[in-house]
C-alpha positions in Angstrom: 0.0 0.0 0.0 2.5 2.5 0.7 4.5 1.7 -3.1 0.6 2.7 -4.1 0.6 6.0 -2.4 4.0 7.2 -3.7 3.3 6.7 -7.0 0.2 8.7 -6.3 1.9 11.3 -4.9 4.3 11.4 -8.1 1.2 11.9 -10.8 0.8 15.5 -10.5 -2.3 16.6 -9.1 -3.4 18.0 -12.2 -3.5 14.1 -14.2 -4.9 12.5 -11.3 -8.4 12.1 -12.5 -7.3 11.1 -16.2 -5.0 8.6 -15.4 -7.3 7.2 -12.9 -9.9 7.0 -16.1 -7.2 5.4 -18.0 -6.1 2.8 -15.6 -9.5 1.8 -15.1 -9.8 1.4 -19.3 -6.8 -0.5 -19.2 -8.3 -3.0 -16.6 -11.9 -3.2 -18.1 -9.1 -4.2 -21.5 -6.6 -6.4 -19.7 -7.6 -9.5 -21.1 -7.5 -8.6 -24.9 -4.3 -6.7 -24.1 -2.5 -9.4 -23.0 -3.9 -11.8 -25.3 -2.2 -9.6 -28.2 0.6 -9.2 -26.4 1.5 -13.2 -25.9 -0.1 -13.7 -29.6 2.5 -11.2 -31.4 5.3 -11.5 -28.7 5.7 -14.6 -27.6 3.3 -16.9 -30.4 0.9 -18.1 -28.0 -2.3 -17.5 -28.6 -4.9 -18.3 -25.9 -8.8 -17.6 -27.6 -10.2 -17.8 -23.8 -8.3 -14.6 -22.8 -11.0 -12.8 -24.9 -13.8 -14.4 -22.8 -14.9 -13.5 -19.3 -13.2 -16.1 -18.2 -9.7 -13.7 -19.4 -10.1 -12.2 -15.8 -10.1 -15.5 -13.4 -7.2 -16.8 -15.6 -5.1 -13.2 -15.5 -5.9 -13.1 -11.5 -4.3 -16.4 -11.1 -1.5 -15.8 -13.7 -0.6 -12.5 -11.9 -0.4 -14.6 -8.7 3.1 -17.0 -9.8 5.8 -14.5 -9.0 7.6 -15.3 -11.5 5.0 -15.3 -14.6 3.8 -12.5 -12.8 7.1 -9.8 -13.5 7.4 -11.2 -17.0 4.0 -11.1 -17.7 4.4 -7.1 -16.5 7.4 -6.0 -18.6 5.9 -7.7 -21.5 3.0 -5.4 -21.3 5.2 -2.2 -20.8 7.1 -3.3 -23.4 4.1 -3.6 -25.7 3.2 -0.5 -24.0 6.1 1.6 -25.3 6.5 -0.6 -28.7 3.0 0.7 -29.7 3.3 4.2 -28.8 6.6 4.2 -30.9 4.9 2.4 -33.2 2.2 5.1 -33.2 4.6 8.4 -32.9 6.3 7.3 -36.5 2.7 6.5 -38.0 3.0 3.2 -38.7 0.2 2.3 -36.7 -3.1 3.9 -36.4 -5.9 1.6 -34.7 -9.1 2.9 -36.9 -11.7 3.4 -34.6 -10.4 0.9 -32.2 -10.5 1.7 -28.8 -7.9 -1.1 -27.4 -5.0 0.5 -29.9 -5.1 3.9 -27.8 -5.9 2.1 -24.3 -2.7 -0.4 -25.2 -0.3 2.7 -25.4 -1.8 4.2 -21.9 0.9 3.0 -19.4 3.7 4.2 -21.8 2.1 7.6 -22.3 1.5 8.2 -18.4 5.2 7.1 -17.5 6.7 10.0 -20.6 3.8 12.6 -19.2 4.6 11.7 -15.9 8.3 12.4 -15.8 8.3 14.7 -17.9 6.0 16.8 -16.0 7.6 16.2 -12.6 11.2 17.2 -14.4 9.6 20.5 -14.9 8.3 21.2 -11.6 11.1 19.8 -10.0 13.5 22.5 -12.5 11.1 25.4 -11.9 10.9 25.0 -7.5 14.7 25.5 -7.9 
């Protein structure tokens, strides 16, 4: 709980509400997220991911410690590899909502920093 609260406190107050919209996009998305991320990344391609039975399945996933920390930097990774992906133009999801929801932890880490490297340059 107390990791929770200091990356709370680093979000400037400003992005609070946003990113809290966002992160509960990304949840409500989780499922298909990850199932495109183990389909393109890793060639395994699990159909029941993309059924409500996607959130029993990612709970217990998320519980091996192990699976658990890869299964997390393969999703940042997708994270940034999309935006990047996305900045250059050679991806554009078309009225697809899980393109632009996929690229939401990378874009609140850059905004993130970013504006608290500002702040941090302006106090002084």
């Amino acid at each position: 709980m107390n990791l929770f609260k200091i990356i709370i406190n680093f979000v400037p107050n400003i992005l609070s509400i946003p990113f809290l919209i966002g992160s509960f996009l990304y949840f409500i998305l989780m499922p298909d997220i990850t199932y495109y991320a183990l389909g393109i990344y890793l060639d395994i391609w699990l159909p029941i991911l993309r059924t409500f039975w996607g959130y029993p399945i990612l709970f217990i996933l998320l519980c091996i410690p192990i699976v658990n920390l890869a299964l997390i930097w393969l999703l940042i990774l997708q994270s940034f590899w999309v935006l990047l992906k996305f900045l250059v133009g050679v991806y554009y999801p078309r009225d697809e909502l899980l393109g632009f929801v996929t690229m939401y932890p990378a874009t609140v880490i850059i905004i993130t920093y970013t504006i608290s490297f500002f702040l941090s340059r302006r106090e002084r």
